[in-house]
N, C-alpha and C positions, 0 to 999 in steps of 0.2 A: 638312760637318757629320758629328758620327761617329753610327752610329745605335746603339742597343741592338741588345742579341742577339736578341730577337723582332721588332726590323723589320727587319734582317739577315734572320734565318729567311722575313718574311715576302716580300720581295725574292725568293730565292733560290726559295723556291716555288712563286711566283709566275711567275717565269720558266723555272723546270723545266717547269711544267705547261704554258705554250704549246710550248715542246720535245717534251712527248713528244705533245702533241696534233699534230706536224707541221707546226708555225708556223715551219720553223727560219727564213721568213727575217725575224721579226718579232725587232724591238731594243728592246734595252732604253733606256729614255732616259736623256739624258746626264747629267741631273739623278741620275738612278739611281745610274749609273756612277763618277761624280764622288763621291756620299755613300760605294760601296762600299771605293773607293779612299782616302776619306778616315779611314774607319771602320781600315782594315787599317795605315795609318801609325800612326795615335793608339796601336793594340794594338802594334804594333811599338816605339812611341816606351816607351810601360808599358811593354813585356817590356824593354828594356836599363835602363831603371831598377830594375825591380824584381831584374833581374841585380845590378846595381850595389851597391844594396843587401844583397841577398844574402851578393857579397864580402865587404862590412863585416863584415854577421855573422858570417858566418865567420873573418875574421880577426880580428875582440873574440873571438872563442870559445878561439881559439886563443891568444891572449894571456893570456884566464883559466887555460888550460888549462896555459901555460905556469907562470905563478903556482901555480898548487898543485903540481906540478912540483917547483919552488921548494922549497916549502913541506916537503911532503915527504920531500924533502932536509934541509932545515935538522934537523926532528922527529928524523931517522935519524940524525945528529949528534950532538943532543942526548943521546936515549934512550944511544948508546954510549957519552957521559959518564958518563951515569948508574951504567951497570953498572961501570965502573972506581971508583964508589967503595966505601971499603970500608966492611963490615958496613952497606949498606942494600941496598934491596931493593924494585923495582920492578916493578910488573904491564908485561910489555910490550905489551900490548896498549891499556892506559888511560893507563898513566903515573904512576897512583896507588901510593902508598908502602906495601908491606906492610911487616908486624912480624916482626921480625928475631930468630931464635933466639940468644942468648947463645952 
C-alpha cells in the first residue's frame, strides 16, 4: 500500500523516537516495512514516468523550436527578395512597403 507523505513522516517519526529513546532493539513491524517499501517503488515507478514524459517535452520543444528555425529562414529569403526589386521599398524590420521617392 503506498502511504502519503504524512504517514511516511509519521512512520519515520515514530520510529526515530524509540531510537533515540534507546529502544534500538525495538522493530518496526513488517506491515510497516512492507507499506515503506511499497510507498518507495510507487515514487520510483512516478519518477521514470515523469522522466519519460519530460523527454517528450523536450523533444516537441525542440521540434517547435526547430520550425521556427525554419521559419526564419524561409522570412530571411524572402525579405532578400524583396530588396532586389527595383524602386520598392521595404521596412526590414515589419515587412511593410514604404513609399518610394521618384
Amino acid at each position: 500500500m503506498r502511504l502519503s507523505v504524512d504517514e511516511v513522516r509519521k512512520q519515520h517519526d515514530g520510529i526515530k523516537k524509540l531510537y533515540e529513546q534507546g529502544l534500538r532493539g525495538a522493530t518496526a513491524s513488517v506491515e510497516q516495512v512492507l507499506d515503506l517499501f511499497d510507498t518507495i517503488e510507487s515514487l520510483q515507478q512516478e519518477n521514470e514516468q515523469l522522466r519519460a514524459k519530460l523527454e517528450d517535452w523536450k523533444h516537441e520543444v525542440q521540434c517547435h523550436m526547430d520550425e521556427v528555425v525554419a521559419r526564419d529562414k524561409e522570412i530571411e529569403k524572402l525579405r532578400g527578395r524583396l530588396v532586389e526589386l527595383p524602386n520598392v521599398r521595404f521596412c526590414p524590420m515589419c515587412g511593410k512597403r514604404l513609399e518610394v521617392e521618384p
